[in-house]
N, C-alpha and C positions, 0 to 999 in steps of 0.2 A: 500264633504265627500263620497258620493255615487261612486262617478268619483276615486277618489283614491282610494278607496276601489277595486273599478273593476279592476285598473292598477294593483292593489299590488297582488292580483288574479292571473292574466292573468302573470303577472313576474312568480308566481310561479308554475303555470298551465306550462309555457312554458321549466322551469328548471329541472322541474318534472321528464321527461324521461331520462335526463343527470346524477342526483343525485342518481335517483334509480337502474341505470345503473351500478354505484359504488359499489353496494350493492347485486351484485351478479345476477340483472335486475329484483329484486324481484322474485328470483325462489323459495327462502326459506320463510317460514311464517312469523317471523317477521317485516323485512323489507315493507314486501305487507301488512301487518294490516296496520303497520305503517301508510302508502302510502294511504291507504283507509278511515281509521280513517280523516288524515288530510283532505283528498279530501270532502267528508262527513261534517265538521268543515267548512271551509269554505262554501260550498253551504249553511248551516244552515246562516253564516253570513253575506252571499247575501240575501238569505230571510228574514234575520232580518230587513236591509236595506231600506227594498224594491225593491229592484233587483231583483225580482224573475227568477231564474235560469230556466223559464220553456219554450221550442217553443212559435213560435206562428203563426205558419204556419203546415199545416196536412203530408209534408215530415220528419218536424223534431219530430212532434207526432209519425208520424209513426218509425221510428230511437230510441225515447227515450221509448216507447212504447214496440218494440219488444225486444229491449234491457234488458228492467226492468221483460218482461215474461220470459225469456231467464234467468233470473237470477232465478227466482221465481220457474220455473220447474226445473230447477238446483239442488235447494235447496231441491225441493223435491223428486228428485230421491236418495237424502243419505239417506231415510227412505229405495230404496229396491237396493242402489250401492252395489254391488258383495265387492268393496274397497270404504270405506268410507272414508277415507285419501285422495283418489283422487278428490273425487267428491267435498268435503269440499273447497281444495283448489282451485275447477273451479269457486265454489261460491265467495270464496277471491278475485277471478282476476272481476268476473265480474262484483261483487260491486263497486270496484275501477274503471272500465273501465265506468260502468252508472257515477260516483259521475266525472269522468274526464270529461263525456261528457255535464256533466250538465255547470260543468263551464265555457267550451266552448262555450255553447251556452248561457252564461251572457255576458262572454267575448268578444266575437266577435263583441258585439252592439260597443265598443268601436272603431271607425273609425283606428287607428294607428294597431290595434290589429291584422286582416286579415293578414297584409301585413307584420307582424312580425313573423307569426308561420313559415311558410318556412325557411327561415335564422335560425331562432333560431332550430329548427328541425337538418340542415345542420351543422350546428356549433355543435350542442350536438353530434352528429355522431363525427366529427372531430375529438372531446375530447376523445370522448372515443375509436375509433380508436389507434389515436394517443397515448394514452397510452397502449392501447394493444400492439403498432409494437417497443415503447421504447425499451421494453426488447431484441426485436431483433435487432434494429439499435443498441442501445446503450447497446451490453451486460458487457462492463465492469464496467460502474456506475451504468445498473439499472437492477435489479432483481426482475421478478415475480415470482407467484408463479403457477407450472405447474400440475395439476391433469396426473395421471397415466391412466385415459381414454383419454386426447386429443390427442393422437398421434403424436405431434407434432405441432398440428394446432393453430390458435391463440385462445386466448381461456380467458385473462385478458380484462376487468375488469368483466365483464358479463358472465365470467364462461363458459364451454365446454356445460354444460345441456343447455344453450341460445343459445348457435349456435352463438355468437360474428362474425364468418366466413363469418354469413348472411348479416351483415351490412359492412364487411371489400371487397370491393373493389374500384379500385382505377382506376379513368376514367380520360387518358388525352384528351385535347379539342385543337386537331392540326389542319388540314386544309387536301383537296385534294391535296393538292401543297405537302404530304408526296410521294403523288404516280404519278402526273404527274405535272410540274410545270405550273405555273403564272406567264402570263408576267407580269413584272413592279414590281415582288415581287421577289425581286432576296435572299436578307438574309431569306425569309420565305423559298424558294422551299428550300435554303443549310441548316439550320436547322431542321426544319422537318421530312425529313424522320431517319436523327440521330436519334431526339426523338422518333419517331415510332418502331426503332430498339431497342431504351433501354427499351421501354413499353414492346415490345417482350420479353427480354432478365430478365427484371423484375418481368414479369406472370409465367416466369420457376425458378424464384427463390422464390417468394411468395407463391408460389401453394401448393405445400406439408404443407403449415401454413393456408390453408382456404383463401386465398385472392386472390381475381381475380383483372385483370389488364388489359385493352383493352385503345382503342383510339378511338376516334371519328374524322371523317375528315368531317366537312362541308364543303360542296360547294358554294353556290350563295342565300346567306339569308339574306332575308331583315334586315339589323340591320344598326345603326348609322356609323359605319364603312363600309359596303358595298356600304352607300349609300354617303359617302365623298371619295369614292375612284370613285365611279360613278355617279358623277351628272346629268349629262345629260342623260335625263329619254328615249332620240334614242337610245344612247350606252345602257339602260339596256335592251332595247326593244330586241338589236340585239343580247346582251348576252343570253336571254331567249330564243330566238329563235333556240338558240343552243344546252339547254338543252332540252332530250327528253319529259322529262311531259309540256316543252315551259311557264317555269314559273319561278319565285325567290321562295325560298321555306319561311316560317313564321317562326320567332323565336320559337314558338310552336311546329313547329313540328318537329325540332331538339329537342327541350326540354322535346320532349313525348319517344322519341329515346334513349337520353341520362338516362328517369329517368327507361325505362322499364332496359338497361345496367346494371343499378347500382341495381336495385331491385333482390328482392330474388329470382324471376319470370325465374330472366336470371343466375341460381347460376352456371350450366353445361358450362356458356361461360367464356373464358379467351385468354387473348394472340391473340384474330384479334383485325385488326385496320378497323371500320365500315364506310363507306361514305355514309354522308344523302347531296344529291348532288342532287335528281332527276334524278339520270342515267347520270349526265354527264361525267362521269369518264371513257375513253377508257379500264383499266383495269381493271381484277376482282379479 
């Protein structure tokens, strides 16, 4: 009972940001009571349980801790907010942000559960991306609807006041072999830099809509593929010794590369294609 109860949770913990997404990303009051209400409901029903939804460790005391004062003073600056309208609604978001984090942290005891927020994360993005750019792939069957502030930009399902633009970039995962080829990889070096140019060619056409577009070229990273294309651990020896940092670089740390790309962090970039190679790349 306890065990499905957490699952049924954590499903809807994890849908949470997709569904409210639809709903204008809860910029407007109902939708976010709504969203808060429920989040609130559940945690009550972990506690009922026995699950108690609380840390148990002094980092995430400290997280659910600052969180919940954070709300608290919040609340009590609508006694002297210049706009109370405003202030009201920070309290809105940051109830819901505590009650999301409480479940998170019921949640996560569940082993399958850690390794499911990523993907499901990723995939909610997709969604609703993907219905945002509908309207412009597909304008003769599908029709959104356009507010007279977005300019143009993309701006469905989560609305222009969300910034939708901040989630809407679109990162291909090509190779060096765009800019200087590989031997032995003969269809990779003739496809690639193709792709690299329609990425280019696609960030000047997405851009005026809020969507950036870039490409990643890895170089020499340790992954399941690099290491059947290199088994013999002299040949990687001698491949590293060719890269400048004299090393194969970690799945990680293209993937720390790739997610700074995609983040709001990097909103000013579009249209290069980045090599995480370690400097092996003759050009720049």
């Amino acid at each position: 009972m306890r065990r499905a109860a957490l699952v049924v949770a954590a499903g809807l913990l994890l849908a949470a940001p997709t569904v409210l997404a639809f709903f204008s990303g809860g910029f407007f009051t109902e939708p976010r009571l709504i969203a808060a209400i429920a989040a609130w409901l559940i945690v009550l029903v972990l506690a009922a349980i026995g699950e108690t939804p609380l840390p148990r460790n002094v980092p995430g005391w400290l997280a659910v801790g600052g969180l919940a004062l954070l709300a608290a003073w919040t609340a009590a600056s609508i006694g002297w907010a210049p706009l109370r309208g405003p202030a009201t609604e920070d309290v809105e978001r940051l109830l819901l942000y505590l009650g999301a984090l409480l479940i998170a942290i019921a949640v996560a005891r569940v082993p399958f559960v850690m390794d499911a927020f990523e993907p499901a994360l990723a995939a909610g993005i997709t969604i609703v991306i993907g219905e945002g750019l509908s309207g412009r792939l597909l304008p003769g069957l599908i029709h959104l609807a356009h507010s007279s502030h977005a300019g143009g930009r993309l701006e469905q399902p989560i609305t222009y006041w969300n910034s939708e633009g901040a989630l809407a970039a679109i990162g291909l995962v090509l190779s060096t072999s765009a800019k200087s080829p590989i031997a032995g990889l003969e269809i990779s070096n003739g496809l690639r830099p193709g792709l690299a140019m329609w990425a280019k060619q696609l960030a000047d056409e997405l851009g005026p809509q809020g969507v950036r577009v870039f490409s990643l070229l890895p170089g020499r990273v340790l992954t399941d593929r690099t290491l059947s294309l290199t088994p013999d651990p002299a040949d990687r020896e001698r491949i590293a010794a060719s890269i400048p940092l004299r090393r194969y670089g970690e799945p990680a740390e293209f993937g720390r590369v790739a997610a700074f790309l995609l983040s709001p962090a990097a909103s000013y970039l579009s249209g290069l294609a980045v090599p995480v190679d370690g400097g092996a790349l003759r050009t720049f």
